[in-house]
C-alpha positions as CSV (number, residue, x, y, z in Angstrom):
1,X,67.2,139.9,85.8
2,X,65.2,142.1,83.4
3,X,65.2,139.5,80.9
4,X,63.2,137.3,83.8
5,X,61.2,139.7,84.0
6,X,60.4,140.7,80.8
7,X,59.1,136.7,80.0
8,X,57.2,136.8,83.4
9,X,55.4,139.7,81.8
10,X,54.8,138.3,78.4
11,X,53.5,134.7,79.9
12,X,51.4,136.3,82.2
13,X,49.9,138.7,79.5
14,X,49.5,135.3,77.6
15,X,47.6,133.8,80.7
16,X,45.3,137.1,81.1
17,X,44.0,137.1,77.5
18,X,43.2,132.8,78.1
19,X,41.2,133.7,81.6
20,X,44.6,132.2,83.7
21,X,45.2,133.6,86.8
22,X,48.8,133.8,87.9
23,X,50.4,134.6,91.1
24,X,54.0,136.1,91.6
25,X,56.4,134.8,94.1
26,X,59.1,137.5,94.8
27,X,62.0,136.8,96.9
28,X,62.0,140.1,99.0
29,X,64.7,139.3,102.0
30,X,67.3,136.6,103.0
31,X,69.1,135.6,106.1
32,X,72.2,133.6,104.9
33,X,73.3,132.3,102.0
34,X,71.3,131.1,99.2
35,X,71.6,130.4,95.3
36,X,69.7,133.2,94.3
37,X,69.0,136.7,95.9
38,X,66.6,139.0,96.8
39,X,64.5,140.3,93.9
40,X,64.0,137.2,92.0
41,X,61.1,136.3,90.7
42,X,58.8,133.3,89.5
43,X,55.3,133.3,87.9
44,X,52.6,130.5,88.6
45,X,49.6,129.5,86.6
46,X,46.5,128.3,88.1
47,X,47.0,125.1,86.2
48,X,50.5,125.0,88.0
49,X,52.8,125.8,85.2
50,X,55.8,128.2,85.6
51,X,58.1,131.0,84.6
52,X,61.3,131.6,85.9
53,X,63.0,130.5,89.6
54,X,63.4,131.6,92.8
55,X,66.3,128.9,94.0
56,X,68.4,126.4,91.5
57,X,65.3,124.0,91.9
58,X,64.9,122.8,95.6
59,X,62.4,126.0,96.7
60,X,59.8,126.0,93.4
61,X,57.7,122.9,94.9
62,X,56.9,124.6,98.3
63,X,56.4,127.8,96.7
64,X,53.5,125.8,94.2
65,X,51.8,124.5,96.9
66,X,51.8,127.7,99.3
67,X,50.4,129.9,96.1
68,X,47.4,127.4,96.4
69,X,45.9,129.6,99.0
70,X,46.8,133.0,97.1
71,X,44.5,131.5,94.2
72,X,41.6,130.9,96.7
73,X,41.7,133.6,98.9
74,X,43.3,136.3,95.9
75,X,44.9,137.8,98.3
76,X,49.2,138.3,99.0
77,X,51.0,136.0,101.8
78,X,54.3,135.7,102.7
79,X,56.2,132.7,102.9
80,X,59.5,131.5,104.4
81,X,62.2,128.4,103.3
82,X,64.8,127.6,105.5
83,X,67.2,125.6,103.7
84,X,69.6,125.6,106.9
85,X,67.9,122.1,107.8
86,X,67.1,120.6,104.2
87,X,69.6,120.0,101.0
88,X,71.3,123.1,99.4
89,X,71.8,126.5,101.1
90,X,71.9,127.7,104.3
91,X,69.7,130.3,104.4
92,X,66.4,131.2,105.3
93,X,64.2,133.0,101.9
94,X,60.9,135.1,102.8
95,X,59.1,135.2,99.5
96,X,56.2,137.4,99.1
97,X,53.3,135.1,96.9
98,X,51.0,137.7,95.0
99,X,47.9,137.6,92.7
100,X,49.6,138.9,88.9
101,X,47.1,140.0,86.2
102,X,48.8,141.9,83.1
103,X,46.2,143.4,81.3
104,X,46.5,144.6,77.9
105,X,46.9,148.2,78.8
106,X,49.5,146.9,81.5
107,X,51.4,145.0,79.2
108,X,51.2,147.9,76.3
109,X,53.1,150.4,79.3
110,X,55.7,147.9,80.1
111,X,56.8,146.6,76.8
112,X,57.0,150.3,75.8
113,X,59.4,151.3,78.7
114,X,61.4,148.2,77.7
115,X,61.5,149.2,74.2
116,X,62.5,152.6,75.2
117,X,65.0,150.9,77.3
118,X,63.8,152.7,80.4
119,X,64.5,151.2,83.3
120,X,61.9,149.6,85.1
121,X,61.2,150.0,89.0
122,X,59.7,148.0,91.7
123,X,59.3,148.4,94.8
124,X,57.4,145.4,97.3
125,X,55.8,145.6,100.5
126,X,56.4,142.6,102.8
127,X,56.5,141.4,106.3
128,X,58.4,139.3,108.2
129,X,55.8,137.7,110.3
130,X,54.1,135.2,108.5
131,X,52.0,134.2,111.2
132,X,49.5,137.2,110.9
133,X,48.4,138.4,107.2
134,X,48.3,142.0,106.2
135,X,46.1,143.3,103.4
136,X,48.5,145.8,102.2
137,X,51.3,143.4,101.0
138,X,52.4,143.6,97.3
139,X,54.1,145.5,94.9
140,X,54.2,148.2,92.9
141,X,55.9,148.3,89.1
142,X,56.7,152.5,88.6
143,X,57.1,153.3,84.8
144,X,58.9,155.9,82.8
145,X,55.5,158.2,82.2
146,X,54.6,158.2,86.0
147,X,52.2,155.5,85.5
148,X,52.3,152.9,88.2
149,X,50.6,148.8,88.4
150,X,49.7,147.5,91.3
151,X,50.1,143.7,91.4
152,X,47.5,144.1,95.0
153,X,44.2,145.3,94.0
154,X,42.8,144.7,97.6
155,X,45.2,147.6,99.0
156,X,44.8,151.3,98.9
157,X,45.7,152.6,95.6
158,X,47.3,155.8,97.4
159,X,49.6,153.6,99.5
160,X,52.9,154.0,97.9
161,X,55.0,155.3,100.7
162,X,56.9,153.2,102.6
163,X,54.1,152.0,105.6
164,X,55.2,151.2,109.1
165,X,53.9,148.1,109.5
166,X,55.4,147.0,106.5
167,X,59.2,146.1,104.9
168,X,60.0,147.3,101.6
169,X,62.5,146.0,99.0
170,X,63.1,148.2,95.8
171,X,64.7,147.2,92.9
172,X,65.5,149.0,89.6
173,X,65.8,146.9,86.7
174,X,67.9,148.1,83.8
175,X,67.4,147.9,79.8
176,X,67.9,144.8,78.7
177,X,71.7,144.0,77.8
178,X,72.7,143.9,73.9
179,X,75.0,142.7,72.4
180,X,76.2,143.5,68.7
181,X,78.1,141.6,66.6
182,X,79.7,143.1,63.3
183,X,80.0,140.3,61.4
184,X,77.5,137.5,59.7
185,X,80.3,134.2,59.9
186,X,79.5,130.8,61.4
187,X,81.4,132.3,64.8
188,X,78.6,135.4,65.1
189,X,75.9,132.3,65.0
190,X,77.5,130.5,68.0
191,X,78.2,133.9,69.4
192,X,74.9,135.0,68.9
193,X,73.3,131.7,70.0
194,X,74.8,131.5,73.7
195,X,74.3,135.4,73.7
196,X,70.6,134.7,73.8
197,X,70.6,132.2,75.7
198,X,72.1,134.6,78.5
199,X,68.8,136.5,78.2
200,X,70.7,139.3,75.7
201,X,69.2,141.2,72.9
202,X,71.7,140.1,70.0
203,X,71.7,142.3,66.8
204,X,73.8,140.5,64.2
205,X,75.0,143.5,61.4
206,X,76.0,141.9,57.9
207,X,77.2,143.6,54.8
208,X,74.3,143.9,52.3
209,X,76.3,141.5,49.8
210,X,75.6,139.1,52.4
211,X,72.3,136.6,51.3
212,X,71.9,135.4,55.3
213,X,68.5,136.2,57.1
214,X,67.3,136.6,60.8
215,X,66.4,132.3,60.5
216,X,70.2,131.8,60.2
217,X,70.8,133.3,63.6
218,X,69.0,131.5,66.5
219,X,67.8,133.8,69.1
220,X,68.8,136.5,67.5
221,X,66.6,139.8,68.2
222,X,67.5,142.0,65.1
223,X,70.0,141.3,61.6
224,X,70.9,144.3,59.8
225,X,72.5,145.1,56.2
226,X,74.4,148.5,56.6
227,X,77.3,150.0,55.6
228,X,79.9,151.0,59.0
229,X,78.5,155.0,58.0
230,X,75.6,154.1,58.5
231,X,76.6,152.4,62.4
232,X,76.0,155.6,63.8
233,X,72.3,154.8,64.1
234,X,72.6,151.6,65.9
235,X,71.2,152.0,69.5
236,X,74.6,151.8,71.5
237,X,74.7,152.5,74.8
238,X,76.4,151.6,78.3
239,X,74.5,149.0,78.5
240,X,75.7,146.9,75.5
241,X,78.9,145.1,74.4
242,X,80.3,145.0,71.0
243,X,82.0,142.2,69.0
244,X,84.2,143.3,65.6
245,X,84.7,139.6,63.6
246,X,84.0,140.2,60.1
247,X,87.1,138.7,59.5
248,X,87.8,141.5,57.4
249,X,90.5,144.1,59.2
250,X,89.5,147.1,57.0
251,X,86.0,146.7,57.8
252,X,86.1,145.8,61.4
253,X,88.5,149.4,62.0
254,X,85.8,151.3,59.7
255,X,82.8,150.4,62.2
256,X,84.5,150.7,65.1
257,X,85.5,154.3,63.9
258,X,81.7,155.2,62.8
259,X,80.8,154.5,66.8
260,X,83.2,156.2,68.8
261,X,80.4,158.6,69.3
262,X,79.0,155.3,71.6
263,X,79.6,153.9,74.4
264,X,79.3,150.5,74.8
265,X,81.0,149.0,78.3
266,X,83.2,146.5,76.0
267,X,84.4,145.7,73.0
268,X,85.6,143.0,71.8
269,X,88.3,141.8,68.7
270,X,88.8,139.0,67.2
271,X,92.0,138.1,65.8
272,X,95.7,138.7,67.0
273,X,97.6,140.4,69.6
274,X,99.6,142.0,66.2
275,X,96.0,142.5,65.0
276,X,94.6,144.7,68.2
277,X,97.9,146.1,68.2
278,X,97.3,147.6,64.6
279,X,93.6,148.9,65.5
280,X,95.5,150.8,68.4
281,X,97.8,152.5,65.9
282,X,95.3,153.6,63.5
283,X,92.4,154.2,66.1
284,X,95.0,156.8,67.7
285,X,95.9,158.7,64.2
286,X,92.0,158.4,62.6
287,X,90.1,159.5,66.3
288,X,93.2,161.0,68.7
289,X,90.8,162.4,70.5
290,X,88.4,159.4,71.5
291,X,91.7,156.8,71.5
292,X,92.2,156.8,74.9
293,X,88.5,156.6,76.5
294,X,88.4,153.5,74.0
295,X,91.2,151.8,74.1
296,X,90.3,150.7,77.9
297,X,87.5,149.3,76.4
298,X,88.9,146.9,73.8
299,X,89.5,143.1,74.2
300,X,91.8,141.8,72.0
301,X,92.1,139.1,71.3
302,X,88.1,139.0,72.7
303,X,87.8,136.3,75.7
304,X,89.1,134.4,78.7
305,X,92.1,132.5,78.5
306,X,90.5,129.0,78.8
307,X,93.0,127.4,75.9
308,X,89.2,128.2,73.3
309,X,89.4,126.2,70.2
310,X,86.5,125.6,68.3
311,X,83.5,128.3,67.7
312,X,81.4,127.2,70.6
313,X,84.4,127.5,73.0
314,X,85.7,130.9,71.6
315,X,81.9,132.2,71.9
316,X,81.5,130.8,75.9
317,X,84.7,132.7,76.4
318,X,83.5,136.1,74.9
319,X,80.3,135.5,76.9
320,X,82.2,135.0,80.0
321,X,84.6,137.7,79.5
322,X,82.0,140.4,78.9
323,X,79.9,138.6,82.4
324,X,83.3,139.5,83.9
325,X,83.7,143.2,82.8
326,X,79.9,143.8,83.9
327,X,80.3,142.0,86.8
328,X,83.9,144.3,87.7
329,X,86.0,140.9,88.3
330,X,89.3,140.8,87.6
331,X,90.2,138.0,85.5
332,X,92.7,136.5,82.5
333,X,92.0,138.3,79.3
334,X,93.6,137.1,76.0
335,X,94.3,140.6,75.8
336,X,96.9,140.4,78.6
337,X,98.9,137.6,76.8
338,X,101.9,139.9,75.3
339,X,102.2,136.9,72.6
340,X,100.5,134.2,71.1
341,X,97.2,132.9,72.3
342,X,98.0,129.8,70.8
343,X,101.1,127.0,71.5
């Protein structure tokens, strides 16, 4: 979700600096089943344009013409869908509809804490009875240095604390996922491509022989030329996924040996099962050490077993595979095929 969040806050900033007011519809609780779930988000211009979704599509037109009322009045409201007796699910949403201003300093202190990949906090105030209004809805963002915006300027600025005639729905909102891909090939573009498309931060690395630039990567955040000793410097963490396909064994072994001092939640091969067999061997005699907190954490061959064939196939089953491991499901990996992936 901090991906949504992050282009809320970027087209809201956009609004601010054009004189746009925006409201913010948050889905704070849910009784049932429904597509999406509580602490989803979507921002509304005044001229009726929108960023993001609450529902897969049948929820967005009520919530338009409720926030006409928010831009009146500028004050909070709740608001309820019960899909139980229209198409879709069978639940019953209560969205909280808020004025949204991102000022420049506002948008400054959030892009910093995403940059720092802090995670962001939220926490909304919200009722249940629609019927009778309450000043005091709205939500609070809490960032890394203390700081905190409050999307309500109508309500006390000391009211943090849970209140008692109010709900409250917090949410924590990790750094955004990346995903890095050692290697520059026409598989890394298609790779890269869907990666963004997921809402991930893709850095591509290339060897400095290679002539390619960012433009040859769509939706790619970052391309780098360095050398695997220089790897070390890349900013790894738990929250990111690596992909070794320069197509170039050697090279592939010699990055994945500069960040065992990482730790990604995947990574991922390309290749053969003789292939991830030999990175095994010579992970185990270069690093003993690190071999078996790693070895867990290598795919190979990287993706679902979904018979992948060309590029664009192979990529949507690396994507899938690493949704999978994030996501704790237990699924066919390539990896578990003890021969070969193809017939």
């Amino acid at each position: 979700m901090t991906h949504e969040f992050k282009k809320i806050v970027e087209n809201a900033f956009t609004y601010y600096t054009k004189g746009t007011s925006c409201v913010l519809a948050t889905v704070v609780h849910l009784e049932g089943s429904s597509y999406r779930k509580p602490g989803v988000r979507m921002l509304i211009a005044e001229d009726g344009m929108m960023t993001g979704a609450v529902s897969g599509g049948c929820v967005e037109k009520e919530v338009l013409f409720q926030a006409a009322t928010v831009f009146k009045t500028n004050l909070p409201k709740m608001m309820t869908y019960d899909g139980r007796y229209r198409l879709g699910c069978e639940g019953i949403l209560y969205i909280l509809i808020e004025p949204f201003s991102i000022n420049e300093q506002f948008y400054k202190s959030i892009s910093a804490d995403l940059e720092k990949r802090e995670p962001i906090k939220i926490a909304s105030y919200y009722s249940l009875d629609i019927e009778n209004p309450i000043l005091d809805l709205g939500s609070v963002i809490q960032l890394s240095n203390g700081n905190v915006i409050k999307t309500n300027p109508n309500s006390d600025e000391s009211k943090i604390e849970i209140q008692d005639t109010l709900l409250y729905f917090q949410q924590e909102l990790s750094p955004l996922f990346q995903l890095f891909l050692f290697g520059a090939e026409h598989d890394a573009v298609q790779l890269g491509q869907l990666a963004a498309l997921m809402g991930w931060e893709v850095t591509v690395i290339a060897s400095f022989k290679d002539q390619k630039e960012l433009k040859h990567f769509p939706g790619v955040t970052n391309l780098l030329h360095i050398n695997p000793e220089e790897s070390h410097t890349l900013s790894i963490d738990e929250n990111s996924a690596v992909v070794l396909m320069n197509h170039n064994y050697a090279t592939d072994l010699n990055f994945l040996l500069h960040i065992l001092e990482k730790n990604p939640v995947y990574i991922g091969s390309l290749g053969s099962v003789k292939r991830r067999e030999k990175l095994f061997n010579d992970l185990i005699e270069y690093r003993p050490e690190k071999a078996d907190l790693f070895i867990d954490k290598i795919y190979g061959p990287a993706g679902l077993d979904i018979g992948a064939i060309t590029p664009q196939e192979i990529a949507n089953s690396i994507i899938s595979e690493i949704t999978a491991v994030l996501r704790n499901k237990e699924i066919k990996s390539l990896r578990d095929i003890p021969g070969s992936i193809h017939a």
